[in-house]
The first five atom37 places (N, CA, C, CB, O) and aatype in JSON, in Angstrom:
{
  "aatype": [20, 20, 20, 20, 20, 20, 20, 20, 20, 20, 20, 20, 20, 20, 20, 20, 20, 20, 20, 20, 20, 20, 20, 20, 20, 20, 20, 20, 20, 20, 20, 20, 20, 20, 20, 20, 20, 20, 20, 20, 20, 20, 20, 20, 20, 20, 20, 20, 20, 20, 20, 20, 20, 20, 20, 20, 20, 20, 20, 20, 20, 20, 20, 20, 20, 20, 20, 20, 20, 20, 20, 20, 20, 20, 20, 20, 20, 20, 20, 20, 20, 20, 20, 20, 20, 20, 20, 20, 20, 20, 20, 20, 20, 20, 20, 20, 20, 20, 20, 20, 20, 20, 20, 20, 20, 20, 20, 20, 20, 20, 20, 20, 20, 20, 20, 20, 20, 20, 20, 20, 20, 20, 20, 20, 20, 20, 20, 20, 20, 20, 20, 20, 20, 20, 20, 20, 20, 20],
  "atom_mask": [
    [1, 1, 1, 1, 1],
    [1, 1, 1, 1, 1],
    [1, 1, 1, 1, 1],
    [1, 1, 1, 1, 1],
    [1, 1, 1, 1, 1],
    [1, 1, 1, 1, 1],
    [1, 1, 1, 1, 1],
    [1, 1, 1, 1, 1],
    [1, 1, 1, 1, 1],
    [1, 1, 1, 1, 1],
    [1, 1, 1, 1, 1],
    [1, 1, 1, 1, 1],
    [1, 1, 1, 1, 1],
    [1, 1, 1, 1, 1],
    [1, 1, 1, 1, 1],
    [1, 1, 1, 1, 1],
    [1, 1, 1, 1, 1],
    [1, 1, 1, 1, 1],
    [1, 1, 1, 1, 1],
    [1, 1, 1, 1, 1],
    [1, 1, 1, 1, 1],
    [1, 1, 1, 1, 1],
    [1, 1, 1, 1, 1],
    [1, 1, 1, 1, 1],
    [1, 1, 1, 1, 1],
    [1, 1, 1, 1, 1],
    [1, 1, 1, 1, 1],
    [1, 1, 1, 1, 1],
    [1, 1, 1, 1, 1],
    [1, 1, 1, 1, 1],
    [1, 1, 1, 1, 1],
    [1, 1, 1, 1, 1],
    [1, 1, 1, 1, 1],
    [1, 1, 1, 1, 1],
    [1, 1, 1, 1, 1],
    [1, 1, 1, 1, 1],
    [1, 1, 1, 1, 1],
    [1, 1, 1, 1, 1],
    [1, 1, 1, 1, 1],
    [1, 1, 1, 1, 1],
    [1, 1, 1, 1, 1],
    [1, 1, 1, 1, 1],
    [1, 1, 1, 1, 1],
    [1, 1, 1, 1, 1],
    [1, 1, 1, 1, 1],
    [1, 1, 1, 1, 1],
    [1, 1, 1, 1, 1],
    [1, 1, 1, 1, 1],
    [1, 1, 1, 1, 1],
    [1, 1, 1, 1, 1],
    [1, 1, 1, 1, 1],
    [1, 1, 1, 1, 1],
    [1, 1, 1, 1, 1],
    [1, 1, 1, 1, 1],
    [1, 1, 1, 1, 1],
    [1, 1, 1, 1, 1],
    [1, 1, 1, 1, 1],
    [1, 1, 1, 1, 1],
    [1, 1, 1, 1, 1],
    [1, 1, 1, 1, 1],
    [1, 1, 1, 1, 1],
    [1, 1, 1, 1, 1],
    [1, 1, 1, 1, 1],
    [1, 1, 1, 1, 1],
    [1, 1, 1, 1, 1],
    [1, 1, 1, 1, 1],
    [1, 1, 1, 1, 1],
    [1, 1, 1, 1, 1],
    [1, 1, 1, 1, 1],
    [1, 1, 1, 1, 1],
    [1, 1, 1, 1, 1],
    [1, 1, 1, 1, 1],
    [1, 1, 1, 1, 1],
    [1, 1, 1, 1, 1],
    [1, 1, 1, 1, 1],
    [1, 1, 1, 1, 1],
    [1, 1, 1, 1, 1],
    [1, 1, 1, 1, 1],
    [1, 1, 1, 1, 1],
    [1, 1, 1, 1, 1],
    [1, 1, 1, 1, 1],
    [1, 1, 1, 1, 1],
    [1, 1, 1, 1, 1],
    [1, 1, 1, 1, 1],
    [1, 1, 1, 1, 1],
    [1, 1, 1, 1, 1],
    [1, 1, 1, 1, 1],
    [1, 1, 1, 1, 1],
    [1, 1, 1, 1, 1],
    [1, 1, 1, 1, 1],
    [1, 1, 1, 1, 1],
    [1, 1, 1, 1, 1],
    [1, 1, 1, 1, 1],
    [1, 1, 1, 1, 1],
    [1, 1, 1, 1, 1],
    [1, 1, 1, 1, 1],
    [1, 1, 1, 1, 1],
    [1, 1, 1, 1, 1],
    [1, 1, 1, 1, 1],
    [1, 1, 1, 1, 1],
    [1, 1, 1, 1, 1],
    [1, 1, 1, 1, 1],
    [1, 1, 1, 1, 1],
    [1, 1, 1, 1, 1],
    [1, 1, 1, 1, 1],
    [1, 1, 1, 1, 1],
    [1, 1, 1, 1, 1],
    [1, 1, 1, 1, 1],
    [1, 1, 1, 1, 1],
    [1, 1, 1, 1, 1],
    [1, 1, 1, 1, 1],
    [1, 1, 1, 1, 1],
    [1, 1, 1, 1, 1],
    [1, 1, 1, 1, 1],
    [1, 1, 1, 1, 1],
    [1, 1, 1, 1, 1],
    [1, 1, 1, 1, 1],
    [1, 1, 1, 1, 1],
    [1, 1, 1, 1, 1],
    [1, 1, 1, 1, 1],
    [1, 1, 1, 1, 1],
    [1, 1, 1, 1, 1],
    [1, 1, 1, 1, 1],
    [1, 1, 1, 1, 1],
    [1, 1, 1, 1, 1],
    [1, 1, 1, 1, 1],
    [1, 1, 1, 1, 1],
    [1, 1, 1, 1, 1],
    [1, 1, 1, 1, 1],
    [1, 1, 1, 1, 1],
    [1, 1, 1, 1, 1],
    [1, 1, 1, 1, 1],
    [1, 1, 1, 1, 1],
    [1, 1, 1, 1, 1],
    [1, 1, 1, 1, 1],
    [1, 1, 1, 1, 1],
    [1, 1, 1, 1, 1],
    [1, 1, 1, 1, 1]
  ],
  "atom_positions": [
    [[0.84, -1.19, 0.0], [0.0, 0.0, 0.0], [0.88, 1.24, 0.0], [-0.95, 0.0, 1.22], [2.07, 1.2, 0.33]],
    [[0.23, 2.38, -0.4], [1.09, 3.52, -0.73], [0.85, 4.35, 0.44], [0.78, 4.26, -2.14], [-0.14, 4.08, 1.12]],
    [[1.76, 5.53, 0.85], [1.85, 6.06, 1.78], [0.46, 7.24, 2.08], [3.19, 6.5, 1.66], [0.16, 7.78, 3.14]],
    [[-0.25, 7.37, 0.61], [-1.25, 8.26, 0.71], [-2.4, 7.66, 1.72], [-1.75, 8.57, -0.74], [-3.16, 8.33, 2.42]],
    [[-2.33, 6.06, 1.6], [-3.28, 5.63, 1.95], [-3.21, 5.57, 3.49], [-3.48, 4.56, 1.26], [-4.23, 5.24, 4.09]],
    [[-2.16, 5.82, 4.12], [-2.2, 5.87, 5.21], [-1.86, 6.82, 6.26], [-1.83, 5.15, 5.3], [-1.65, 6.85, 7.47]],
    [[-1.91, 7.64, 5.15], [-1.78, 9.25, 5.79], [-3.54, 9.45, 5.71], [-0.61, 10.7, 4.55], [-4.05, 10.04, 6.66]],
    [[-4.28, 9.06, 4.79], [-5.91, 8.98, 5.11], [-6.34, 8.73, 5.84], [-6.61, 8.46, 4.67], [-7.39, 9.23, 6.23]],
    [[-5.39, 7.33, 6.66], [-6.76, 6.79, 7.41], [-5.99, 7.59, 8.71], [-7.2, 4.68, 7.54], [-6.84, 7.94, 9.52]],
    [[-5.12, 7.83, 8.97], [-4.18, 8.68, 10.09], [-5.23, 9.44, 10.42], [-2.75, 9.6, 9.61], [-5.64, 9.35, 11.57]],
    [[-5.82, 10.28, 9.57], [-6.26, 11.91, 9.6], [-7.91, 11.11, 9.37], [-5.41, 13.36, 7.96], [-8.7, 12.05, 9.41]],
    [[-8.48, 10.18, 9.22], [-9.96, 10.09, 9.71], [-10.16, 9.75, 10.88], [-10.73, 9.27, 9.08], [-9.49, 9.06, 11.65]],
    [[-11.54, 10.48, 11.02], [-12.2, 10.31, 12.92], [-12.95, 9.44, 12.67], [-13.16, 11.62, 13.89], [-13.6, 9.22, 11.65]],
    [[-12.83, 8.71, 14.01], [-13.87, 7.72, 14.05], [-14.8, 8.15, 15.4], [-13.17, 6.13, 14.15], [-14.47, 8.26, 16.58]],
    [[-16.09, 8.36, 14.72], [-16.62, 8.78, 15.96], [-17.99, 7.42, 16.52], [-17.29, 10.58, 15.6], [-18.94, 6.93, 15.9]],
    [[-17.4, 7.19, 18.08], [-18.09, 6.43, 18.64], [-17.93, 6.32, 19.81], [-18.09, 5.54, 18.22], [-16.85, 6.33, 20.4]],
    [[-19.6, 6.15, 20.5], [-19.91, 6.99, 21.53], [-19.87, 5.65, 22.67], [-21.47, 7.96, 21.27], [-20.7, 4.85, 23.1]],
    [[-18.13, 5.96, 22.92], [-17.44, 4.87, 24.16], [-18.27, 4.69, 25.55], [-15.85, 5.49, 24.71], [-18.31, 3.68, 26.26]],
    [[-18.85, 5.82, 25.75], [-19.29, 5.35, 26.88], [-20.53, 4.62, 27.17], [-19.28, 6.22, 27.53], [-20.82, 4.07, 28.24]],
    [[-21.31, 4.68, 25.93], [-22.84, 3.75, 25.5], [-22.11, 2.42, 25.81], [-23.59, 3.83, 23.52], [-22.37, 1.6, 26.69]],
    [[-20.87, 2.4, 24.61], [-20.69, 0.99, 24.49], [-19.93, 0.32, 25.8], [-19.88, 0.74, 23.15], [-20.16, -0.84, 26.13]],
    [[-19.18, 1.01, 26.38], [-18.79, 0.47, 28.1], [-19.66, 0.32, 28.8], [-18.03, 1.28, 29.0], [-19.26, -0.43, 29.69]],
    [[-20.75, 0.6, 28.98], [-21.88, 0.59, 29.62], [-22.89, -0.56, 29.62], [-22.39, 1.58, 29.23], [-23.36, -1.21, 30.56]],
    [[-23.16, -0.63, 27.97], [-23.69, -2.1, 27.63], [-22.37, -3.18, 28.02], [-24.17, -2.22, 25.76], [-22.6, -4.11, 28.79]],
    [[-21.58, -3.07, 27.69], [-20.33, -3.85, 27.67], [-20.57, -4.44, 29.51], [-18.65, -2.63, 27.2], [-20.98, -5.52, 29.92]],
    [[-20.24, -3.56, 30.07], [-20.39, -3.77, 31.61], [-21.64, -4.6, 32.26], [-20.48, -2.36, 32.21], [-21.52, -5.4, 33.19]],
    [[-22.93, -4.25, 31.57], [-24.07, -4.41, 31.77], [-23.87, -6.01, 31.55], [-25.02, -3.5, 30.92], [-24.1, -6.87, 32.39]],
    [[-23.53, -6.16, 30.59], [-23.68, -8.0, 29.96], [-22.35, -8.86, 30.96], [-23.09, -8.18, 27.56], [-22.55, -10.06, 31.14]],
    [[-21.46, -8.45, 31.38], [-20.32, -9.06, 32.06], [-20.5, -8.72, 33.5], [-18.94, -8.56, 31.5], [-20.06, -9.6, 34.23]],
    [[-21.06, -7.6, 34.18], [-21.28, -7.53, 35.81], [-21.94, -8.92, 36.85], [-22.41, -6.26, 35.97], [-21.39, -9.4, 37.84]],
    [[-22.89, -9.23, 36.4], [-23.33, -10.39, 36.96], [-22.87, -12.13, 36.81], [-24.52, -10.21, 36.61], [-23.48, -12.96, 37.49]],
    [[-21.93, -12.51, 35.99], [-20.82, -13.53, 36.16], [-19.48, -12.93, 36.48], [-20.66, -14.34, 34.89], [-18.47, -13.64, 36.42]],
    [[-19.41, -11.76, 36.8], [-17.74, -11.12, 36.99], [-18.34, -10.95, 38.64], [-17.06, -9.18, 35.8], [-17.51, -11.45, 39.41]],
    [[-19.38, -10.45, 39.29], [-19.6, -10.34, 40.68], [-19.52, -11.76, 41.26], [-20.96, -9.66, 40.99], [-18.77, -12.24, 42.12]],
    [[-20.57, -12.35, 40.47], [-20.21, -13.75, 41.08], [-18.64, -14.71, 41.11], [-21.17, -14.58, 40.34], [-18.14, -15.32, 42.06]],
    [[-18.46, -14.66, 40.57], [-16.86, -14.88, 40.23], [-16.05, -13.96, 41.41], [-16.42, -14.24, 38.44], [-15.66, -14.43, 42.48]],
    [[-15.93, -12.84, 41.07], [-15.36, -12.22, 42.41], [-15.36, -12.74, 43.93], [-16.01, -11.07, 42.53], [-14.47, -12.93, 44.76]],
    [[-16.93, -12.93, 43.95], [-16.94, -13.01, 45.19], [-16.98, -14.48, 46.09], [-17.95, -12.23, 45.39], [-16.98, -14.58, 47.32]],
    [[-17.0, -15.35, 45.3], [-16.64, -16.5, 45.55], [-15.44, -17.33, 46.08], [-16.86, -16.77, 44.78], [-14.62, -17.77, 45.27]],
    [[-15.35, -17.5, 47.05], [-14.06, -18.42, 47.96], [-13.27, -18.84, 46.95], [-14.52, -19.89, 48.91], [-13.94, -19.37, 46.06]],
    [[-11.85, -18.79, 46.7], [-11.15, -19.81, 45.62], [-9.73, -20.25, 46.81], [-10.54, -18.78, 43.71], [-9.34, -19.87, 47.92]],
    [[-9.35, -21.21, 45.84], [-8.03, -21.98, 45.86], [-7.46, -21.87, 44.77], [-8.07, -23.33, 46.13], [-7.84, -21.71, 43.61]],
    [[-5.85, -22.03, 45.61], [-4.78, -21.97, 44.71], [-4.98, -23.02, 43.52], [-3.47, -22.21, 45.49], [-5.53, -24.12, 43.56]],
    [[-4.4, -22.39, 42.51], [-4.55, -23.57, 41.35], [-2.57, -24.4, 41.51], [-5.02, -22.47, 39.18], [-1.7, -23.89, 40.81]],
    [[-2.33, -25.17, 42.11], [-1.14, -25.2, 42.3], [-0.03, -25.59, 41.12], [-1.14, -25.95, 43.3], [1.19, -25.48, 41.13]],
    [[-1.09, -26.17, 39.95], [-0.14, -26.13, 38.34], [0.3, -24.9, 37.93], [-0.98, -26.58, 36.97], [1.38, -24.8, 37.35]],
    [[-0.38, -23.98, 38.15], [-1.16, -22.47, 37.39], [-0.04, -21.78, 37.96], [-3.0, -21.74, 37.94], [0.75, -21.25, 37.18]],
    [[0.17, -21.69, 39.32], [1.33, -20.87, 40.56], [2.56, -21.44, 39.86], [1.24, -21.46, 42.62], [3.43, -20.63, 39.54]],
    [[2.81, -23.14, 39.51], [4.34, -23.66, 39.63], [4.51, -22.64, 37.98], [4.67, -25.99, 39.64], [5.43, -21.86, 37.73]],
    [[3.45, -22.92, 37.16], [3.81, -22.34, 35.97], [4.87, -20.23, 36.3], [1.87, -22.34, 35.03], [5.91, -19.65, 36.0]],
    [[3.69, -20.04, 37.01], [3.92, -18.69, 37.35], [5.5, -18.22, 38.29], [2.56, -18.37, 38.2], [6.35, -17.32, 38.22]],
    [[5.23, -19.43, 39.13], [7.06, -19.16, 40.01], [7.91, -19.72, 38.94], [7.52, -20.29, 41.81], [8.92, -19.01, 38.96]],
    [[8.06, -20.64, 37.99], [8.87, -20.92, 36.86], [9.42, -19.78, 36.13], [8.16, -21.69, 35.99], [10.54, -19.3, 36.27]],
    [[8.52, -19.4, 35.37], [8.38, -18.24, 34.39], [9.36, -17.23, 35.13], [6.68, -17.62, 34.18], [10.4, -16.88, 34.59]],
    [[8.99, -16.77, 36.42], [9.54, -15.67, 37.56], [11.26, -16.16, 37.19], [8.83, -16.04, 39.68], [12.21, -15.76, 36.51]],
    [[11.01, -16.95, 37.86], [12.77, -17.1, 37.97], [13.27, -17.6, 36.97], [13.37, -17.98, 39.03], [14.49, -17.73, 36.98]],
    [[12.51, -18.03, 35.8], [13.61, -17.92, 34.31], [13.7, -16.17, 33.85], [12.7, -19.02, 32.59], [14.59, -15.8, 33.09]],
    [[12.73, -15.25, 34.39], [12.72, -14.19, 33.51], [13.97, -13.67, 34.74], [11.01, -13.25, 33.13], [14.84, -12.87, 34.4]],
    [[13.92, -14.13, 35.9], [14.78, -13.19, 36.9], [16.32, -13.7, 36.26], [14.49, -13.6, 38.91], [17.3, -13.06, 36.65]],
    [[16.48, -14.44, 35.64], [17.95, -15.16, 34.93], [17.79, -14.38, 33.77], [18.06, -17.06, 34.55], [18.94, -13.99, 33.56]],
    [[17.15, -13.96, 32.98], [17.34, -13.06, 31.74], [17.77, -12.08, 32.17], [16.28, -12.72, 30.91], [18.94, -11.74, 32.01]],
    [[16.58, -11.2, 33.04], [17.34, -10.16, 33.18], [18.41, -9.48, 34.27], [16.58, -9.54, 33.02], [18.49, -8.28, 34.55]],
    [[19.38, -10.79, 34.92], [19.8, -10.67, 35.82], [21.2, -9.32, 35.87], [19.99, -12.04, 36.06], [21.65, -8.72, 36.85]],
    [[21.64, -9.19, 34.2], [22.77, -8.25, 34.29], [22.36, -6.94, 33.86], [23.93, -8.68, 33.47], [23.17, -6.04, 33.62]],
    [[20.84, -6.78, 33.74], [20.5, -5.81, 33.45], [19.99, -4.47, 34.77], [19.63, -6.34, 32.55], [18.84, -4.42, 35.21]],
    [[20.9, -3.68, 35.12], [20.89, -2.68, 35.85], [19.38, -2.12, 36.11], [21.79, -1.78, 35.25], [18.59, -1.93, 35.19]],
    [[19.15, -1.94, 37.19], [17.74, -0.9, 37.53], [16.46, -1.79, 37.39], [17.53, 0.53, 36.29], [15.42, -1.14, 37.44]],
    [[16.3, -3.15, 37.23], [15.46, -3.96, 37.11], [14.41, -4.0, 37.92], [15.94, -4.86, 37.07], [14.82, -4.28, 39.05]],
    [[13.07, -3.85, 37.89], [12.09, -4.54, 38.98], [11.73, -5.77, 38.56], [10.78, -3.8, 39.27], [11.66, -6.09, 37.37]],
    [[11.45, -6.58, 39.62], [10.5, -7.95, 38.72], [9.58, -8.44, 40.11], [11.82, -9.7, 37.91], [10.1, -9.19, 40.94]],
    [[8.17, -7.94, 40.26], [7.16, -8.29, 40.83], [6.24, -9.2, 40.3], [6.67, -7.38, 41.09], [5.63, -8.95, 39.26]],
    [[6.07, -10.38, 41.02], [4.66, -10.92, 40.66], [3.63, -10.91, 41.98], [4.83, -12.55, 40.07], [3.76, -10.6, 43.17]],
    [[2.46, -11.43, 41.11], [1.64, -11.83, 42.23], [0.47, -13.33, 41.77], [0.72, -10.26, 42.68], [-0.26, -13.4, 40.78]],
    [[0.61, -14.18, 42.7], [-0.05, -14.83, 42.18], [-1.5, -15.1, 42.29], [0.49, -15.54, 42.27], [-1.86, -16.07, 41.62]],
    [[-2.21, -14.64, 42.81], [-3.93, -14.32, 43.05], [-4.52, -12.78, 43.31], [-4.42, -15.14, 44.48], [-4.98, -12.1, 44.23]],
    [[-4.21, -12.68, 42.02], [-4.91, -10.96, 42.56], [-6.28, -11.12, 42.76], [-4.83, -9.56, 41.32], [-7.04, -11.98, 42.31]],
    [[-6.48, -10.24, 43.46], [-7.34, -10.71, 44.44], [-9.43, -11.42, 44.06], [-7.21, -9.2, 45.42], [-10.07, -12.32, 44.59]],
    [[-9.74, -10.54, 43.06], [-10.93, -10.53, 42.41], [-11.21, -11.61, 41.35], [-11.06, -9.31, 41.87], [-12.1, -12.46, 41.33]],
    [[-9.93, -11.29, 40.2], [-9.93, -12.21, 39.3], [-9.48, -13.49, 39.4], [-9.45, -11.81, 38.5], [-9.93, -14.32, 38.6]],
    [[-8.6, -13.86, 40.3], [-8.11, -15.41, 40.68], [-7.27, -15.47, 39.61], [-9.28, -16.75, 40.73], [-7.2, -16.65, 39.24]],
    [[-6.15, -14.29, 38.51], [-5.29, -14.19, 37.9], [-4.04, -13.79, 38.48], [-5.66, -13.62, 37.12], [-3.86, -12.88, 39.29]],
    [[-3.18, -14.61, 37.95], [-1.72, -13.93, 38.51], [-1.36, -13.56, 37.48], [-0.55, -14.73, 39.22], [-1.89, -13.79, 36.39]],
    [[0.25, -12.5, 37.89], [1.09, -11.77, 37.02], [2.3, -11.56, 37.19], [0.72, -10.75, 36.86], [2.59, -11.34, 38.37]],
    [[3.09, -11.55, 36.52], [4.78, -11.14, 36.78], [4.77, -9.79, 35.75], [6.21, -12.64, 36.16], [4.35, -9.69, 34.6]],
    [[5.53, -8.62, 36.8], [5.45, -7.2, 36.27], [7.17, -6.79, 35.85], [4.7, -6.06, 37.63], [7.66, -6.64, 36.97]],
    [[7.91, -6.63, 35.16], [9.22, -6.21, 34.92], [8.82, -4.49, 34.5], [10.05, -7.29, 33.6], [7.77, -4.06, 34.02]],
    [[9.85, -3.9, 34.81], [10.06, -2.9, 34.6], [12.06, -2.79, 34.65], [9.05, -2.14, 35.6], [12.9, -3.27, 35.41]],
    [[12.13, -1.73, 33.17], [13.67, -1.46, 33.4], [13.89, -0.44, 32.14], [14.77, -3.02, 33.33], [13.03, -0.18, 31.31]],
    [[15.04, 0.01, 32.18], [15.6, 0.76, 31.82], [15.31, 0.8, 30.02], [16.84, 0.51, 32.45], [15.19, 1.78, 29.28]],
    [[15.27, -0.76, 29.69], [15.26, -1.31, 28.38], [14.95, -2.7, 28.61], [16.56, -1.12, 27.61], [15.04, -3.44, 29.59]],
    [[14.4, -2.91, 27.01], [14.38, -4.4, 27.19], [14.81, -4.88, 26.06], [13.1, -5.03, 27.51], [14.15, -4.76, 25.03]],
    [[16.1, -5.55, 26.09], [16.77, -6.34, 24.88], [17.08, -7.64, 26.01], [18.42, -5.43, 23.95], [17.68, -7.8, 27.07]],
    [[16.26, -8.44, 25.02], [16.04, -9.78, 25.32], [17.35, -10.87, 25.0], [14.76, -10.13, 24.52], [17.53, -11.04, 23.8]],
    [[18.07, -11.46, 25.71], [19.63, -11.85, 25.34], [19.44, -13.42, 25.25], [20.94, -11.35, 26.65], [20.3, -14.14, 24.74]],
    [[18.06, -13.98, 25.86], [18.32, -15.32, 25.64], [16.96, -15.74, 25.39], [19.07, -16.07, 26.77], [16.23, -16.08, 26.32]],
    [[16.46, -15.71, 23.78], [15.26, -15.83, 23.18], [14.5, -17.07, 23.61], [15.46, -15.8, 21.79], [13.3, -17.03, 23.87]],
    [[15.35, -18.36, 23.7], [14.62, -19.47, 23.57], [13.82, -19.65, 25.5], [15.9, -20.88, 22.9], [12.75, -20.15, 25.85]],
    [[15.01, -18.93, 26.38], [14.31, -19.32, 27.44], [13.05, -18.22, 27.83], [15.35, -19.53, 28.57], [12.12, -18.51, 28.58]],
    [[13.24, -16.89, 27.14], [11.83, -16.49, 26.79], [10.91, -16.77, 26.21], [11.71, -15.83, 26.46], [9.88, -16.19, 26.51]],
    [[10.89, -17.43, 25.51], [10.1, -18.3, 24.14], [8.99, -19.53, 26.07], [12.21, -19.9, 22.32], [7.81, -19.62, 26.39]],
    [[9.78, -19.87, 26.44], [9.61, -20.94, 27.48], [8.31, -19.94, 28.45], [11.43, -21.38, 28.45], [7.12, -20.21, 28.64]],
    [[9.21, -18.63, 28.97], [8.01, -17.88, 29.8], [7.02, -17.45, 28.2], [8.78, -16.09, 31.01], [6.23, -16.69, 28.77]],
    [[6.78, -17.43, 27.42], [5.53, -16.78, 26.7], [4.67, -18.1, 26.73], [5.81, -16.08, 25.0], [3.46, -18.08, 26.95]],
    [[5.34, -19.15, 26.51], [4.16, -20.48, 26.75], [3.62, -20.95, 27.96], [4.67, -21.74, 26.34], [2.57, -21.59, 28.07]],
    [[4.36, -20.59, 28.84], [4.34, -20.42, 30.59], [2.41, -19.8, 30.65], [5.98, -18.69, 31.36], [1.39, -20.32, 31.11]],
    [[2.68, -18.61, 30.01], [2.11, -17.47, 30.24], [0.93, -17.29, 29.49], [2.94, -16.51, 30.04], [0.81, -18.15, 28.62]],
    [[-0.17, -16.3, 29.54], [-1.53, -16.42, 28.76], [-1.48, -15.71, 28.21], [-2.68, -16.41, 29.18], [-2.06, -15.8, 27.13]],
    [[-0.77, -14.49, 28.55], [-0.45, -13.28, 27.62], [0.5, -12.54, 28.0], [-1.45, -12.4, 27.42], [1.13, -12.77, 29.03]],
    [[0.83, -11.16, 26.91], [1.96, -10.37, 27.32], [2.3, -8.94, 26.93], [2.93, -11.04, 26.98], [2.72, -8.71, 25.79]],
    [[2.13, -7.89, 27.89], [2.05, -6.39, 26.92], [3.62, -5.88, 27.26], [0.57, -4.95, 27.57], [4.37, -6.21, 28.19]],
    [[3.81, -4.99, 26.19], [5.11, -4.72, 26.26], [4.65, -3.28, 26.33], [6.14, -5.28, 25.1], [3.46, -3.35, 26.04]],
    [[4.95, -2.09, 26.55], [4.59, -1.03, 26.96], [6.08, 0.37, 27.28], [3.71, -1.61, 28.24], [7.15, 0.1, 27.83]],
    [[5.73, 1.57, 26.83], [7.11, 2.31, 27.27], [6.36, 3.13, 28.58], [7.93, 3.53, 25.83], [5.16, 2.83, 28.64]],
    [[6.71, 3.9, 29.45], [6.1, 4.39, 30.93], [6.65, 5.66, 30.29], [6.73, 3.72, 32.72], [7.66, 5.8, 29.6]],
    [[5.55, 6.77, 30.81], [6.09, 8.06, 31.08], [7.19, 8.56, 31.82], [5.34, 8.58, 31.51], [7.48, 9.76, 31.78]],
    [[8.04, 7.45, 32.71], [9.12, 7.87, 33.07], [10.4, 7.5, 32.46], [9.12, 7.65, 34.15], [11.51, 7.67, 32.96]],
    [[10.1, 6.94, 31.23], [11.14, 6.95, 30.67], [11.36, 4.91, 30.66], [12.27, 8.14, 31.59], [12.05, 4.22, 29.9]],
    [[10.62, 4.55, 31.65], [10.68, 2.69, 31.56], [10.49, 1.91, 30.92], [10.17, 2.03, 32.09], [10.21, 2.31, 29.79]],
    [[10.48, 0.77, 31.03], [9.74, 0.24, 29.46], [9.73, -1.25, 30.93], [11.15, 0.1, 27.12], [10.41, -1.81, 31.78]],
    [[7.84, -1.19, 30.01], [6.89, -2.36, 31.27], [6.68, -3.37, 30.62], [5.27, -1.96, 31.92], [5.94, -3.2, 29.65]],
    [[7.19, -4.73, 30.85], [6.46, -5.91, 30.24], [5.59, -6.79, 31.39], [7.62, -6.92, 29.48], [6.21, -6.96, 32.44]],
    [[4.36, -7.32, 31.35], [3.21, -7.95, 32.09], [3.4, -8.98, 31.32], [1.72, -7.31, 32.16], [3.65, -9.01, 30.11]],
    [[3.21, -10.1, 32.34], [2.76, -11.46, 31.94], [1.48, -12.07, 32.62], [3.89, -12.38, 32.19], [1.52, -12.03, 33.85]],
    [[0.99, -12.31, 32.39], [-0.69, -12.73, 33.08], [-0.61, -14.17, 33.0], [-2.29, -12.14, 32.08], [-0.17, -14.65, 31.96]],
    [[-1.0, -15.05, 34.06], [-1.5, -16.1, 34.18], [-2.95, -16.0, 34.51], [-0.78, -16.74, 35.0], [-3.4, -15.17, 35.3]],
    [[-3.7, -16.93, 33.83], [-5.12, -17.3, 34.33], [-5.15, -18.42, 34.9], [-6.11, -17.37, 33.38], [-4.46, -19.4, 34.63]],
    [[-6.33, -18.29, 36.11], [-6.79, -19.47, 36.46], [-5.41, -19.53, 37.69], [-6.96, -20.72, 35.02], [-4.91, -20.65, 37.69]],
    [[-4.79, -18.66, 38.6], [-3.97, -19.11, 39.51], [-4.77, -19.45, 40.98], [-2.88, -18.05, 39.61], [-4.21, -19.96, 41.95]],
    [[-5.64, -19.21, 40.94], [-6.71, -19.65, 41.53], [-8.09, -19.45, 41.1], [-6.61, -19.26, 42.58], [-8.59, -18.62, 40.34]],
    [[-8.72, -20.67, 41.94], [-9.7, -21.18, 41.02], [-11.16, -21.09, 42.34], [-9.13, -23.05, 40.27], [-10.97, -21.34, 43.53]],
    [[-12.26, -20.77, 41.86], [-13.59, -20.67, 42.88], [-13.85, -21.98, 43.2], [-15.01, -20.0, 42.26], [-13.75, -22.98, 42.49]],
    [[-14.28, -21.86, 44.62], [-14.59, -23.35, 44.99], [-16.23, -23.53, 44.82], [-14.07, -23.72, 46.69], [-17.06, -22.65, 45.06]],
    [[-16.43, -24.52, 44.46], [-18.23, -24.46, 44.55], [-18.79, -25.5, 45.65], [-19.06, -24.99, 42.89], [-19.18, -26.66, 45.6]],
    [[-18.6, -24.37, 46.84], [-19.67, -24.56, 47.8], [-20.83, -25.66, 47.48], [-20.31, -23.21, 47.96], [-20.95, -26.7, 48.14]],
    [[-21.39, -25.42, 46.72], [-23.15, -26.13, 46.35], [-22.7, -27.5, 45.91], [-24.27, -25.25, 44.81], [-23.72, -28.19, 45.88]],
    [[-21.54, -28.29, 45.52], [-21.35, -29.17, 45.04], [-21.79, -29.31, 43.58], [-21.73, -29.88, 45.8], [-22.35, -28.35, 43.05]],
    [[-21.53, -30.66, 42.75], [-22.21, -30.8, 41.01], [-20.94, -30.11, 41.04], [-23.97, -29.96, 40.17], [-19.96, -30.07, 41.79]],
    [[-21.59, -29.23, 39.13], [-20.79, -28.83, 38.35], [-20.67, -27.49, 38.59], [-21.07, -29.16, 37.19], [-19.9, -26.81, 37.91]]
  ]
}
């Protein structure tokens, strides 16, 4: 494609009225996301080993890299999702394949630059804990 064509769509508005659609959006997901919330869970203990794995292969990547954070957590608190949070200076990745290992670990992954100048990568696990059902069945 030629460059005109995307200097067009650059410079068109799209107008749509976000907060209708968050609203319905919310409306259809509030009542299995409350219930879900509020329901007793347990550790998923595959889901965690996946998540402390991932942790300490990514804490070996970026071990020579200066100014590093590397937080996880493994049950936040509502969703019964865990996460490992890096933050640093940069991110040049030095040993692909054992990252390749945390992206399959993992359910997903945003790479992100911070207004302070950081650069944020998230890894999300689902399912690090799981709701117990009280009522018994399915």
């Amino acid at each position: 494609m030629n460059e005109d064509y995307y200097e067009e769509f650059d410079n068109t508005t799209f107008e749509v009225d976000e907060d209708a659609e968050s609203d319905a959006f919310l409306e259809l997901i509030a009542p299995d996301f409350l219930k879900y919330a509020d329901a007793p869970k347990i550790l998923n203990k595959e889901r965690v080993m996946d998540l402390a794995t991932a942790e300490k292969a990514l804490r070996e990547i970026f071990k020579d890299v200066k100014n590093v954070k590397i937080t996880s957590e493994a049950n936040e608190e509502i969703s019964g999702t865990g996460s490992i949070s890096i933050t640093a200076p940069e991110a040049e990745i030095s040993r692909m394949f054992t990252f390749a290992g945390v992206l399959l670990l993992s359910d997903g992954i945003e790479i992100f630059p911070r207004t302070d100048g950081l650069v944020q990568i998230d890894f999300g696990f689902y399912d690090t804990a799981l709701p117990i059902n009280l009522k018994g069945g399915n």
